[in-house]
N, C-alpha and C positions, 0 to 999 in steps of 0.2 A: 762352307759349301763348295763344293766340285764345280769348276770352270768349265758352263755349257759347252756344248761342240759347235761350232758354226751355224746359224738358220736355224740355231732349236729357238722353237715360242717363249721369251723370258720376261717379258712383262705387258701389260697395259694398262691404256690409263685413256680418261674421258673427257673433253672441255664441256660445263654443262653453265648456262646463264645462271639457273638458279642452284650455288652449289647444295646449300644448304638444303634443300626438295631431292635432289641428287641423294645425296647423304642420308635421309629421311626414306626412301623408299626403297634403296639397298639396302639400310641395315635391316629395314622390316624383312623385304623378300632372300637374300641371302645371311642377314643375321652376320653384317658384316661391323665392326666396331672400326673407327676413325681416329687417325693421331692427328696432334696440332696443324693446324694452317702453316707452311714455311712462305713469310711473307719478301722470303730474301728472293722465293725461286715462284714466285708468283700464286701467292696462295694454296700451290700444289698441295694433297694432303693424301696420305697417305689409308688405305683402307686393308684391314687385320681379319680374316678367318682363322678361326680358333688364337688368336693373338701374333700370326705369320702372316707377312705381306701379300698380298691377295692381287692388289691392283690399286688406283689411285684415279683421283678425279680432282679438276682444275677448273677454276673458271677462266671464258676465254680472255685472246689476247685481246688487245684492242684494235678495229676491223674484222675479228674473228667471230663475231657474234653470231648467231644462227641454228642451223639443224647441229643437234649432238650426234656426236657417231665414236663407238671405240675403236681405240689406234693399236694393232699390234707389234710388237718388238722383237726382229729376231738378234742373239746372239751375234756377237762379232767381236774379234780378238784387237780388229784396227778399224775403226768407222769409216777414216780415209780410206783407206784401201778401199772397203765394198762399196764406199761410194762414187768410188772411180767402176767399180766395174759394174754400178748400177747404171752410170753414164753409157759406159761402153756395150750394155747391153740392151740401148734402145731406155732405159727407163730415164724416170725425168728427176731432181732434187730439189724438194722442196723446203728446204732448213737444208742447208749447211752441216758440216760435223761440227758440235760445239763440243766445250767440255762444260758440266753441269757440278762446277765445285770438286769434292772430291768423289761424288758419287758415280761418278763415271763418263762418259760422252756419249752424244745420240746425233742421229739425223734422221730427216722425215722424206719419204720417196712415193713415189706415183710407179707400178709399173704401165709396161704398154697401152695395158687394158683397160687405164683407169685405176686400177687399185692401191689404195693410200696403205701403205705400213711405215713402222718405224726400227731404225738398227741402232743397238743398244752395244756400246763397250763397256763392259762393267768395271767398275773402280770397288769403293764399298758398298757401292750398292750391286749386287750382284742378279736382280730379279726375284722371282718369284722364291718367298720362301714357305706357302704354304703347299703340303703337298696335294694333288692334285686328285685324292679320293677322298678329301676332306670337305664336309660340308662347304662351301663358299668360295671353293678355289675355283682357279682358272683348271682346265681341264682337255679343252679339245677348242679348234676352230677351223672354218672353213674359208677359205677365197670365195666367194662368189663373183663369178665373172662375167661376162657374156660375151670375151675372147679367149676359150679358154686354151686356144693353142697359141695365144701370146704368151700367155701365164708358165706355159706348160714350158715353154721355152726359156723364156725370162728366169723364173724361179730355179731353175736349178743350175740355170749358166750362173748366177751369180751366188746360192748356197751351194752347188756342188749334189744337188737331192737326186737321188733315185725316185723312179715312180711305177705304182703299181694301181693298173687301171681298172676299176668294177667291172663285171661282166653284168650288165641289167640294161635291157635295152630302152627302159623307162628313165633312166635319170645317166645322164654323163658324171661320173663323178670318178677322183684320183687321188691316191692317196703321195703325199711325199715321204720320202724314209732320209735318213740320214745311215750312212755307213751298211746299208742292208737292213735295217730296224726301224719298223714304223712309230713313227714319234706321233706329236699332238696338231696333225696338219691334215687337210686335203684342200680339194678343190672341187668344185663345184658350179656346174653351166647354170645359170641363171635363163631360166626359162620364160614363155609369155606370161605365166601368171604375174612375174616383176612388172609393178608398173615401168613405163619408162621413164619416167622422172627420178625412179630412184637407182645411186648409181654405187655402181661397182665396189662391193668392200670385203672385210674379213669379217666374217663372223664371230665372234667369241662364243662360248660354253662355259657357264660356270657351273660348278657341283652344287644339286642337293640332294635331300635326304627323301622329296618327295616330289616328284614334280607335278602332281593337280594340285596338290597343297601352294606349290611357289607361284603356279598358275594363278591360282584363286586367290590369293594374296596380289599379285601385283594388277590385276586388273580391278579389285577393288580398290586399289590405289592410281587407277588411270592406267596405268598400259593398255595396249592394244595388243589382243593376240593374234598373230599373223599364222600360223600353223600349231596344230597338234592340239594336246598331247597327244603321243603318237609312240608304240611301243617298239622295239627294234632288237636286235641282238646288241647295239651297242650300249643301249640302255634306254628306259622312258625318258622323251625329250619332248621339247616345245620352242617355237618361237616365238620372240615377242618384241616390244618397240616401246621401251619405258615413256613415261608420261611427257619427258624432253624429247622425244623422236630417236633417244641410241637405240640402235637394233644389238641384241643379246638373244641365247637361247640359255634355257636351261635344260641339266642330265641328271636323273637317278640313274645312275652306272650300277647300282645295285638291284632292277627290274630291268631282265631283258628277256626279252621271246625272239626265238625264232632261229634261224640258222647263219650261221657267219656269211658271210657272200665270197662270190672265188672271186678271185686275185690275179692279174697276169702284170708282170712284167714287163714292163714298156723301155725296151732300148735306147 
């Protein structure tokens, strides 16, 4: 596998109290399959679309018990490094850089605005290795912020991102690119309809093949649908809030209507 570029999205993973309910409602809704417990790195386990590494869920640590939420991973070639310059850019560290055996090193960060991600140095574990128009994979996600000119600031002083900002005077929303090329990221103003209790995070997207079908499956298994389905030019999508409280959406990338939206540039 090809060593990501800087701030590209390479993996995530979930702490969930009940892993095993966890495990049971993902593999129904994305038809995702599970490798062993590693009980050397805390129960971590690993989750397979089509038999390629998908994402992974954990149960928490201890003091860590509560609302589940997924953590995203950007790429990074030295974890110190950007976690010096996530200091020096206003953000906060919450985990240290460890290294994670030989699978590679990570640390866990807060930007300005509240929002929790994770920066992954890959060793043999290199992230994600399902591709991402694959039934179950990861695919797309969003900031949701309600500073989104911290973000907007933050994020790219410390990946280095270009941004190109929707023209729609109904929703703020930004895309980040790496190198001139838009990858699997934006951002997103978290509006009043967010309660206030609920706080600042990244969205994930995982691929299916149907999104009323993945709908209707997880909310007969207890999810709560928080928007959609809802069709787009980027594909039928939905939000939702598994039976643990992690907020996820899901995409059929192969149902889209309507027209691309224009794009400008932001200096």
């Amino acid at each position: 596998m090809a060593v990501k570029p800087e701030g590209t999205p390479v993996w995530a993973d979930a702490m969930f109290t009940d892993l095993e309910g966890a495990k049971s409602f993902y593999g129904d809704v994305l038809g995702w399959t599970f490798g062993e417990e590693s009980s050397e790195y805390g129960n971590y386990t690993q989750a397979y679309a089509g038999g390629k590494a998908a994402a992974a869920v954990v149960p928490p640590m201890p003091g860590q018990e509560g609302h589940s939420q997924w953590c995203l991973y950007f790429a990074s070639p030295d974890a110190a490094a950007t976690a010096t310059r996530i200091r020096e850019n206003g953000g906060e560290i919450l985990m240290e850089p460890m290294a994670v055996g030989d699978f590679g090193s990570m640390c866990l960060a807060r930007d300005p605005g509240g929002v929790v991600f994770g920066v992954w140095q890959g060793g043999t574990h290199e992230g994600f290795d399902a591709d991402m128009r694959e039934p179950g994979a990861f695919c797309w996600a969003e900031i949701f912020t309600r500073a989104p000119e911290k973000s907007d600031t933050f994020f790219p002083a410390v990946f280095g991102y270009g941004q190109r900002q929707m023209q729609d005077d109904a929703i703020d929303f930004r895309l980040y690119t790496l190198g001139g090329e838009t990858m699997a990221l934006g951002r997103m103003r978290m509006t009043d309809d967010f309660p206030p209790e609920v706080p600042p995070y990244i969205n994930v997207y995982f691929n299916v093949p149907d999104c009323d079908d993945a709908v209707a499956k997880a909310t007969k298994l207890g999810a709560v649908l928080r928007f959609g389905p809802m069709s787009s030019p980027f594909g039928r999508f939905a939000a939702l809030s598994d039976p643990q409280g992690a907020n996820f959406s899901v995409i059929d990338t192969n149902t889209t209507e309507g027209d691309m939206p224009q794009l400008t540039d932001v200096s």
